[in-house]
N, C-alpha and C positions, 0 to 999 in steps of 0.2 A: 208316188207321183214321178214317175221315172219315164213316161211316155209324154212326148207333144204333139196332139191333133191339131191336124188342120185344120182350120175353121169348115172346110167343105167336107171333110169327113164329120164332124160332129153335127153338120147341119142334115146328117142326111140319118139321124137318130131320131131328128123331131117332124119330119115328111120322108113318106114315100118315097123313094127314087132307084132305080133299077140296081144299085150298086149299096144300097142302105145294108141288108145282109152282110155283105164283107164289111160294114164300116162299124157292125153291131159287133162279129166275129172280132176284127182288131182292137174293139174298147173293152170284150168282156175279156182277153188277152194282159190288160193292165190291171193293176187294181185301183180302188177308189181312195179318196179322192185324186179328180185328174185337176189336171193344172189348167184352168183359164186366165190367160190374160187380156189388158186391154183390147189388143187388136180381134183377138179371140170372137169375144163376147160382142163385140161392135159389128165385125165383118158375122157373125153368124146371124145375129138379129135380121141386118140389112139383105143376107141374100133369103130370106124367109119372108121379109118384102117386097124383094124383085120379085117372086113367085107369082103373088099378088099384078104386079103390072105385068108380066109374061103371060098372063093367065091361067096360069098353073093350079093353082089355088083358091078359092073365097075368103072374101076376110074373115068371116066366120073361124077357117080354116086357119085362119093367120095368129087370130087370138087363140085361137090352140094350140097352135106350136109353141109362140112366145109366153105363153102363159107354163107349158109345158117346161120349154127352157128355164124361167124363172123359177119355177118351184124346187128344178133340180141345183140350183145355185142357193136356194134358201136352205134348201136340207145339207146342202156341205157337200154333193157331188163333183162339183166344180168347185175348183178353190183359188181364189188371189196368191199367187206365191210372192215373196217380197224380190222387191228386184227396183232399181234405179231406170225409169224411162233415157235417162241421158244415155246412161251404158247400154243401151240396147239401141238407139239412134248412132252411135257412134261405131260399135259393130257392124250394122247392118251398111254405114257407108263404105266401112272398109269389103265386107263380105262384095258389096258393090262394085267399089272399084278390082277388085281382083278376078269375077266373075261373071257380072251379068254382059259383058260384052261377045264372052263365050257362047255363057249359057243362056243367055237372055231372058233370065228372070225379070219379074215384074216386083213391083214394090213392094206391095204388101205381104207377096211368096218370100222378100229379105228379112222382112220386118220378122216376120214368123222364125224364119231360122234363127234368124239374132235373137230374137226373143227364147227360144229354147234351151242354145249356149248360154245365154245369161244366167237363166234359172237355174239350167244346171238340170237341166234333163236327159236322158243317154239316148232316147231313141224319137225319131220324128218321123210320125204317120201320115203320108200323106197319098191318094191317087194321082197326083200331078208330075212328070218324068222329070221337069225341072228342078222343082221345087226339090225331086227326092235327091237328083245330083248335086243341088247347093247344098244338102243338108247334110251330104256325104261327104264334099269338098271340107266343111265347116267341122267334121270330125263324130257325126251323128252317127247313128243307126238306123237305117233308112228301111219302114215297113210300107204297106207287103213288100214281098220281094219280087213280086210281079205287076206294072201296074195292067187295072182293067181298064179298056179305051172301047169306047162306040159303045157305051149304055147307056141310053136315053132315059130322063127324069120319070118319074109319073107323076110327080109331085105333089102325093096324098098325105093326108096327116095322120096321123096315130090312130085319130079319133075315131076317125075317116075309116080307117083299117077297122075297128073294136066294132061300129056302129054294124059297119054291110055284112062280114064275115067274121064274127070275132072267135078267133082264139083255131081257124081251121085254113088260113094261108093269106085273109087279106086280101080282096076283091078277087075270086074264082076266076072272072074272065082273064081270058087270055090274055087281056091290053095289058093286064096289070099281074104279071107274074111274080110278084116279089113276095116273100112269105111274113109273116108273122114277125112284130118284132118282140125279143126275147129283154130289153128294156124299155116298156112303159112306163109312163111317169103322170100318164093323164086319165080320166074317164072308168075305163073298165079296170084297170092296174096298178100297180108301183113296183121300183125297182127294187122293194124290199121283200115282195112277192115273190119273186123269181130266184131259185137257188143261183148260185154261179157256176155248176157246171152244165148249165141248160143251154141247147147249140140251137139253131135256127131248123133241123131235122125232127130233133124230140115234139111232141107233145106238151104245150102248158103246161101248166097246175092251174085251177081254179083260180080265179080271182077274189078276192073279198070283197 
């Protein structure tokens, strides 16, 4: 557990979204178990709800994601690392006062970097420019090394994917260019189906 994702990169493992591919490429990059924290698992539930009122998604759609995300937390994918709420409140003030007047981070973008120095993880993945200079500031290692800007959500689920197209790139039409995700957890798959050196180019394997 030596990488900390951002809540919005782990969110885009359980929906669609134009950038989901790199955020698949950067988790299959660590190994398992990753580290979920408080902030983690609360901010990813919630923006999988906005979805829902954006109209991104159906609820239908909703209890699959979050059903998806739950199952990955049952089986040990995600894991609680131990760590003191206060010592990462009290970092993240300091991390505050010395930076976001700069950088103009937002709070829960602090909360997240405090929270990785705490646990004591080497590197923090995030697509946000801010987020990735505090985590730099803060003595991280800041992935990618490029961020992507201006890709728009589609905001589909797994399922969504498995049901229309499964297993040949996830909705054909053009609206929806986004390929295949290489960790399911729901419906047609599981992340224990899939070897780890399988890139988002290859071909599946069968599902069971």
């Amino acid at each position: 557990m030596s990488g900390y994702f951002d809540s919005a990169v782990i969110a885009k493992l359980y929906v669609q979204e134009a950038t989901s591919p790199e955020a698949i490429n950067l988790v299959q990059a660590d190994d398992a178990p990753y580290i979920l924290t408080h902030w983690q698992e609360l901010e990813v539930r919630n923006a999988l709800r906005l979805k829902v009122y954006r109209g991104e998604i159906t609820i239908e759609e909703l209890r699959e994601s979050l059903g998806a995300f739950a199952e990955d937390i049952a089986a040990g994918r995600w894991q609680r690392p131990d760590y003191e709420l206060a010592n990462v409140h009290d970092l993240a003030e300091q991390l505050s006062a010395v930076h976001a007047a700069d950088l103009g981070c937002r709070t829960l973008d602090i909360l997240h970097v405090a929270a990785a120095v705490v646990v004591g993880a080497k590197e923090f993945v995030t697509f946000d420019s801010r987020q990735r200079a505090l985590a730099k500031k803060a003595g991280l290692k800041a992935r990618p090394e490029a961020i992507i800007q201006n890709l728009r959500s589609t905001g589909r689920t797994r399922r969504a994917c498995c049901e229309i197209n499964p297993y040949s790139g996830c909705f054909s039409s053009s609206r929806f260019p986004v390929p295949r995700f290489p960790l399911p957890s729901l419906a047609c798959c599981r992340w224990n189906n899939w070897p780890k050196s399988w890139n988002t180019t290859a071909p599946p394997p069968a599902c069971a």
